[in-house]
C-alpha positions in Angstrom: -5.6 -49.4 -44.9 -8.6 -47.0 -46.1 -8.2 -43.3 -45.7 -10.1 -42.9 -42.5 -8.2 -45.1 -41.0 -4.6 -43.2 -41.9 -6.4 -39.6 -40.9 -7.1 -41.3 -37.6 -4.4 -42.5 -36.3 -2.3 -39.5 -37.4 -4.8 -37.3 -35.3 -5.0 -34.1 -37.7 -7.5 -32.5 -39.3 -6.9 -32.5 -43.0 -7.7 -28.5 -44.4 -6.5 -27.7 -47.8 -7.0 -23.8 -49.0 -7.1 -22.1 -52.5 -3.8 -20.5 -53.6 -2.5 -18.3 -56.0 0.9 -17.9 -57.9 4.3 -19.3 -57.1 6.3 -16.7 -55.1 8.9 -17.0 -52.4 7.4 -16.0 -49.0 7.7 -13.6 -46.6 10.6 -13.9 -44.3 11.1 -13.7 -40.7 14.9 -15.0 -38.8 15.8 -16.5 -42.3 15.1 -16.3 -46.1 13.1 -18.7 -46.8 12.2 -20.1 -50.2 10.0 -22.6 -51.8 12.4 -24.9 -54.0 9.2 -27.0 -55.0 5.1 -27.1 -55.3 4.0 -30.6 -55.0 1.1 -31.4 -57.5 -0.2 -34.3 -56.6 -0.5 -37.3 -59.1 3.1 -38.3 -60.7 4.6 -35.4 -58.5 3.8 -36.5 -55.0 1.1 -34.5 -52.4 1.2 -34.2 -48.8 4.9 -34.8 -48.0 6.2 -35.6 -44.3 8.7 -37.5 -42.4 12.5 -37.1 -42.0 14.5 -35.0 -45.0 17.4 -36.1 -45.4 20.7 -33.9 -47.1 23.9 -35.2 -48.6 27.3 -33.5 -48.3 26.4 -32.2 -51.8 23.2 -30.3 -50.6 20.9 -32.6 -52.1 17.4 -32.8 -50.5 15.4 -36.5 -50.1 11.9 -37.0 -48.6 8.8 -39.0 -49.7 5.2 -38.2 -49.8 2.7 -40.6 -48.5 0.4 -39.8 -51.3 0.4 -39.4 -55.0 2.0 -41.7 -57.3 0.6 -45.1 -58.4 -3.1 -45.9 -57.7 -3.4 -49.9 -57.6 -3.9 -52.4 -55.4 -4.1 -51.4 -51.2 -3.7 -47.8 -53.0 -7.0 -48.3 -55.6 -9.0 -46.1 -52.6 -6.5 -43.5 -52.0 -4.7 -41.1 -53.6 -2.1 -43.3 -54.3 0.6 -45.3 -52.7 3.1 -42.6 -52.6 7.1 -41.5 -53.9 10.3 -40.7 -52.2 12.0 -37.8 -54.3 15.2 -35.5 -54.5 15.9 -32.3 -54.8 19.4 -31.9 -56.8 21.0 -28.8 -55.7 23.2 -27.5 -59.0 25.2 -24.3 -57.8 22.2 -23.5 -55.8 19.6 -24.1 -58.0 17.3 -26.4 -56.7 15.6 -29.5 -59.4 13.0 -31.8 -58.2 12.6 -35.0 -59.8 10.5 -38.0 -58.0 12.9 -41.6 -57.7 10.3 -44.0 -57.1 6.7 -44.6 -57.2 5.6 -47.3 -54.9 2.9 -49.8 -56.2 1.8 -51.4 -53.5 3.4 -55.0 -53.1 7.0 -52.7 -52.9 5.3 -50.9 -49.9 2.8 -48.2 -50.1 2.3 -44.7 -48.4 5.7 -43.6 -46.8 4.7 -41.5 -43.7 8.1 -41.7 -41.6 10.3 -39.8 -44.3 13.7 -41.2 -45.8 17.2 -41.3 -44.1 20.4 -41.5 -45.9 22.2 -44.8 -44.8 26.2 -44.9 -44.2 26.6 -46.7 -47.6 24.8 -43.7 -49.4 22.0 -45.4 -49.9 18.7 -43.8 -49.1 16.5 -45.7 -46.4 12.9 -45.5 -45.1 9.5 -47.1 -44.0 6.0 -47.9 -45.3 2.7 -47.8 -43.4 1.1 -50.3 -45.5 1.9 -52.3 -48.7 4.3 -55.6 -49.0 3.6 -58.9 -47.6 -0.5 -59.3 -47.1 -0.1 -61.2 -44.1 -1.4 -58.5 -42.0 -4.0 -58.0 -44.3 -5.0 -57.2 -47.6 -3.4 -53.8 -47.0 -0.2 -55.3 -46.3 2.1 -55.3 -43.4 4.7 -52.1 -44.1 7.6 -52.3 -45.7 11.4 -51.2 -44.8 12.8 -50.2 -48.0 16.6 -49.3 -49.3 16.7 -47.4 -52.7 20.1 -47.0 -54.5 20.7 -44.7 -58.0 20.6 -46.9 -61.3 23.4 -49.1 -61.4 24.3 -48.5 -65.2 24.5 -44.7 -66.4 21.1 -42.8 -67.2 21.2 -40.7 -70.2 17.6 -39.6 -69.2 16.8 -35.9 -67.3 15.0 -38.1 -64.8 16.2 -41.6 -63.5 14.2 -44.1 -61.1 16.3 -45.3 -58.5 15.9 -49.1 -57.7 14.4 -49.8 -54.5 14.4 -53.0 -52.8 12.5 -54.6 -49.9 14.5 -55.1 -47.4 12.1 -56.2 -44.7 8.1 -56.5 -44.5 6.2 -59.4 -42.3 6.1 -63.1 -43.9 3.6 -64.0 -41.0 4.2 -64.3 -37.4 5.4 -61.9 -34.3 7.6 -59.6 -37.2 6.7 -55.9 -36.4 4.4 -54.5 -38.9 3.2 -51.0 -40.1 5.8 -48.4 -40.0 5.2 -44.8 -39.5 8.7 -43.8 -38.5 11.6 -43.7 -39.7 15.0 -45.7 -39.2 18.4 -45.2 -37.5 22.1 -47.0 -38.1 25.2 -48.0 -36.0 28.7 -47.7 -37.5 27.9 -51.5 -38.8 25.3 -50.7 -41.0 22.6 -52.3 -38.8 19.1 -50.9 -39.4 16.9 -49.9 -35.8 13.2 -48.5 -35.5 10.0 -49.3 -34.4 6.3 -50.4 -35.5 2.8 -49.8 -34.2 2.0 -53.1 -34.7 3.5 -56.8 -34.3 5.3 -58.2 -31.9 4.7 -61.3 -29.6 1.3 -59.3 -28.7 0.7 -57.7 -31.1 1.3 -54.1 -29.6 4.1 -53.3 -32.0 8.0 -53.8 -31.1 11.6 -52.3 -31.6 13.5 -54.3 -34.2 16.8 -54.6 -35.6 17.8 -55.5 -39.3 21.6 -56.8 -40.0 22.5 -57.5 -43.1 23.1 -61.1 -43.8 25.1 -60.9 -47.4 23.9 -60.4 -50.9 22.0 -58.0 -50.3 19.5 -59.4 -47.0 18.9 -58.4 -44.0 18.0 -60.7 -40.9 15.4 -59.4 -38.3 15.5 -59.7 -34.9 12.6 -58.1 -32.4 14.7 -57.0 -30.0 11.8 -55.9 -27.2 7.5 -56.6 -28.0 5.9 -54.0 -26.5 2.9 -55.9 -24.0 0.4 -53.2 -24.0 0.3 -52.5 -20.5 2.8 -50.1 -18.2 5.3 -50.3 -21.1 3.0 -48.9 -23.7 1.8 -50.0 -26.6 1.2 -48.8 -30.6 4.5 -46.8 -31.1 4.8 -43.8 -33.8 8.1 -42.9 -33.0 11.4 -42.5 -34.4 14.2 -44.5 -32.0 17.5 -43.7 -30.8 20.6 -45.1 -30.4 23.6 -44.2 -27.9 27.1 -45.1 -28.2 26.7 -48.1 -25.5 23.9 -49.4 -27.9 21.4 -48.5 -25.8 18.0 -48.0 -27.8 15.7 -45.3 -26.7 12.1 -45.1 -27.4 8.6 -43.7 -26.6 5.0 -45.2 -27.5 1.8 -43.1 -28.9 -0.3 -45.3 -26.3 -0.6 -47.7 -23.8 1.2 -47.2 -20.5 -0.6 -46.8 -17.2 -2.8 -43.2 -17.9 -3.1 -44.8 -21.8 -1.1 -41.8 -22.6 1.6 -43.6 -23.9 5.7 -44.2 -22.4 9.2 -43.4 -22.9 11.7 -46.2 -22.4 15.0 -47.5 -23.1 16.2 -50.9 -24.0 19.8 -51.6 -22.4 21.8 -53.3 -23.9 23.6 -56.2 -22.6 25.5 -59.4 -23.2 22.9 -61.6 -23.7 20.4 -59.0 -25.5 18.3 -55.9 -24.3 16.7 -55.5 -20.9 13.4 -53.2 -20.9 13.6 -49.9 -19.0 10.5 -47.7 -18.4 11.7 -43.8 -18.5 8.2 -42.2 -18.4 5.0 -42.9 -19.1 2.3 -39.9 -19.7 -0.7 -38.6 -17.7 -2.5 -36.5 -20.4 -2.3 -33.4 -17.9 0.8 -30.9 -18.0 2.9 -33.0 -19.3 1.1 -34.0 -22.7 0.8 -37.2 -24.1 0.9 -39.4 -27.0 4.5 -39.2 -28.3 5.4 -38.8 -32.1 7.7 -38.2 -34.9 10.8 -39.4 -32.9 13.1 -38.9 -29.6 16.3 -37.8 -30.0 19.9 -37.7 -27.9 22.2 -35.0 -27.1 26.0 -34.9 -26.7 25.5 -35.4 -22.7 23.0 -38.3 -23.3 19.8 -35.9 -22.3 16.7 -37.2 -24.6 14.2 -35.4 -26.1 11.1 -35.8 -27.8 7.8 -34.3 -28.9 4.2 -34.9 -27.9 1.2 -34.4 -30.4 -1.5 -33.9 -26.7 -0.1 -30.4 -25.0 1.6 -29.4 -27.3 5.1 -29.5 -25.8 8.8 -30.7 -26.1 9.9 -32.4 -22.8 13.8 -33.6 -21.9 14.6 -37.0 -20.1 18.3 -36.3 -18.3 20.4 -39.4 -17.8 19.8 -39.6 -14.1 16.1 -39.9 -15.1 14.7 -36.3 -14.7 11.7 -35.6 -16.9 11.0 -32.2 -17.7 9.1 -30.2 -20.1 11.2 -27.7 -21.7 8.7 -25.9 -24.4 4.7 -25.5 -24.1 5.3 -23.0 -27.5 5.4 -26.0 -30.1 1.9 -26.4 -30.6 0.2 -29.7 -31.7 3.3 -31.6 -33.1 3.6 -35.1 -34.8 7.0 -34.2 -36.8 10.2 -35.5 -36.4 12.9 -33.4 -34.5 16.5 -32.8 -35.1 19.2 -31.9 -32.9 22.6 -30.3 -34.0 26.3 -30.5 -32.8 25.4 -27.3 -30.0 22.3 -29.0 -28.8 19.8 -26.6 -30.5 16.6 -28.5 -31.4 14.7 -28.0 -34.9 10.9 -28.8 -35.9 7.8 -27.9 -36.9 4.3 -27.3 -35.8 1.5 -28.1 -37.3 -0.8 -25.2 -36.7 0.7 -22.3 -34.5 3.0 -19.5 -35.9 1.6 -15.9 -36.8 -1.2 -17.4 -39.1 -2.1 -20.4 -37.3 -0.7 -22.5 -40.3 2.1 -23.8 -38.7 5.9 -22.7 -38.1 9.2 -24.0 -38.3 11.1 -23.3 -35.0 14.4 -23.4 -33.3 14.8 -24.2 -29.2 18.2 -22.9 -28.3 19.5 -23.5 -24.9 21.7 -20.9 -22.9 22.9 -21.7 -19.4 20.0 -24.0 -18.9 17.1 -21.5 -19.9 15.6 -23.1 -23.2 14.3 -20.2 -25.9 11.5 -20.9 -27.8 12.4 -19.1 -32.0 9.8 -19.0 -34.4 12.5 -18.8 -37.7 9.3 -19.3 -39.9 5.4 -18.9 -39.8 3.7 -20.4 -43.0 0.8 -18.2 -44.2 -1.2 -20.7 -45.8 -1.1 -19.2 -49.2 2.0 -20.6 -51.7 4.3 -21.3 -48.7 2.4 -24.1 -47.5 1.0 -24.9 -44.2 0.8 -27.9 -41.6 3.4 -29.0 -41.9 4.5 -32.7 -40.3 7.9 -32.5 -41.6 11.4 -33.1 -39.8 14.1 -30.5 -40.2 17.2 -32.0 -42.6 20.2 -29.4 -42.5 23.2 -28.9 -44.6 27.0 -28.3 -43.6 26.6 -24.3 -44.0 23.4 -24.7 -41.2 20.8 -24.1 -43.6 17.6 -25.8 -43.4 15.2 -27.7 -45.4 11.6 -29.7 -45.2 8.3 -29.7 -46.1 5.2 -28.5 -45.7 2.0 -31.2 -45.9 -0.8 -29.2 -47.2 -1.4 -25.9 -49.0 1.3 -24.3 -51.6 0.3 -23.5 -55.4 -1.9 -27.0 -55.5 -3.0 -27.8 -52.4 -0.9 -30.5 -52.6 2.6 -29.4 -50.1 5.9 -27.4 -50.8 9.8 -28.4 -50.6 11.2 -25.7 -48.2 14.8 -23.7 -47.6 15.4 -21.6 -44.9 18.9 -19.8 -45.5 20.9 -17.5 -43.0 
């Protein structure tokens, strides 16, 4: 998919500024420090998506550029890396785990998740099976450490394919990431696909030796339902599948919906759908479930973070966010984490926390990037360890232009 393409459908405006030396940056509700300057080429530039952490403290994300240059990559800046940050003591080391080339999927934007065998999990935009074109369809990827002992400072992992269109209704292009059940089954979305073409929500079960089966579970028509979605899913503990689309629906605006499940499959159920005025439009990054079932989600038009109660109440809860394609996160209290992309004290984006007392939400800025080594713009989730501390990325600025890994402590 050429780089015009990508810029659009993401909707940002790409600024990069001149920076100076590595230093950690100044603070505000937490300390926060850069654990890594991405450097484009080998190293990985413009990271975003989900970050995952592992009970050791480990950090994992992916950068949509950098990396190999070949095939659907030959015009960019390369297909892309997923990468860890190996926390020893407290001492952060980066080191990339796999380059994509292109027919293993290419240009990662929806981030990594770590799976409940411990193996790390994610999507492609492009890249994989051509059938979609000679970019490829997108890729759904599982990467695992080597399976012999590494003597070297740096070890690729080995990733595998575990899904990507052979032709037909299969969804294709990803730009968010995935979600499990306590089975190991594998649940997300595309922007395209489907029985029309409009993208659709898909499961992956494994089938033995290693393969997965896929099954679209709904194919979004393009009409009230939506169409083209960018979102993260979510799942409940019925197996109920929630959803939102970045277009479509009756204002064009895009929809938030919920497949029920049932007996004999999943029945379609339309939650919202966006007019563009007060209430924003254009869902991204992903919609996410609290302990009492309420769902939440971000839009990237208005600016704001609205809440879907169980009894079908739509409200929007934060107009402070700013223009927002990141993924959120939600901890065991209900307190939602993200970014901004743009916003904060210097307009280069902040990383915030919307706590909620007696119903009132409160909008806290616990970051505001400045542009300079510290990054800016960022489009990254939130990933948070078991002390509460809290790690992600920033897509563009830092030492070389190219991002930073980032820690907020407390």
């Amino acid at each position: 998919m050429p780089s015009s393409k990508i810029s659009q459908l993401r909707v940002i405006a790409f600024t990069l500024f001149a920076l100076t030396a590595l230093v950690a940056a100044p603070t505000q509700a937490q300390t926060f420090t850069v654990l890594h300057q991405f450097g484009g080429a080998n190293d990985g530039s413009a990271p975003e998506g989900l970050v995952a952490v592992d009970h050791a403290g480990n950090v994992y994300g992916s950068t949509p550029d950098g990396g190999v240059r070949s095939g659907p990559c030959a015009p960019l800046s390369g297909c892309g890396m997923a990468f860890r940050s190996q926390n020893h003591d407290g001492v952060f080391v980066y080191a990339p785990l796999y380059l994509f080339h292109g027919s293993d999927g290419a240009n990662p934007f929806g981030g990594v998740t770590l799976g409940p065998d411990g193996a790390l999990y994610g999507t492609t935009s492009v890249g994989g099976n051509t059938s979609c074109g000679n970019t490829g369809c997108g890729v759904v990827f599982r990467m695992t450490p080597p399976p012999t002992f590494c003597r070297q400072v740096f070890c690729d992992w080995d990733e595998t394919v575990i899904y990507s269109n052979p032709g037909g209704d299969g969804p294709s292009l990803f730009y968010a990431g995935v979600v499990f059940d306590a089975a190991g089954n594998i649940y997300g979305a595309s922007y395209i696909g489907g029985q029309f073409g409009n993208g659709a929500v898909y499961e992956l079960s494994p089938s033995g030796g290693g393969n997965y089966t896929e099954t679209n579970l709904y194919s979004l028509t393009g009409g009230s339902d939506g169409a083209l979605s960018m979102t993260g899913v979510a799942r409940d503990a019925a197996g109920d599948i929630y959803g939102a689309t970045t277009q479509g629906g009756a204002y064009r605006y895009g929809t938030v919906f919920k497949l029920v499940h049932e007996a004999n499959g999943y029945t379609f159920q339309l939650l919202y759908t966006f007019t563009g005025g007060s209430d924003g439009g254009s869902p991204n990054g992903n919609v996410v479930l609290d302990a009492a079932g309420d769902l939440y989600g971000a839009t990237s038009l208005g600016g704001g973070i609205f809440q879907i109660t169980p009894s079908g109440t739509f409200t929007v809860i934060d107009t402070q966010a700013g223009f927002m394609t990141a993924p959120l996160t939600i901890d065991a209290l209900g307190n939602i984490y993200g970014t901004t992309y743009g916003g904060g004290s210097h307009d280069d984006g902040s990383v915030f926390e919307l706590s909620n007392t007696n119903g009132t939400w409160t909008h806290n800025v616990l970051y505001s990037f400045t542009g300079q080594n510290d990054g800016a713009l960022p489009i990254s989730g939130v990933g948070m360890d078991a002390s509460g501390n809290l790690y992600g990325t920033s897509t563009y600025s830092g030492t070389y232009g190219q991002g930073t890994l980032w820690q907020l402590t407390h």
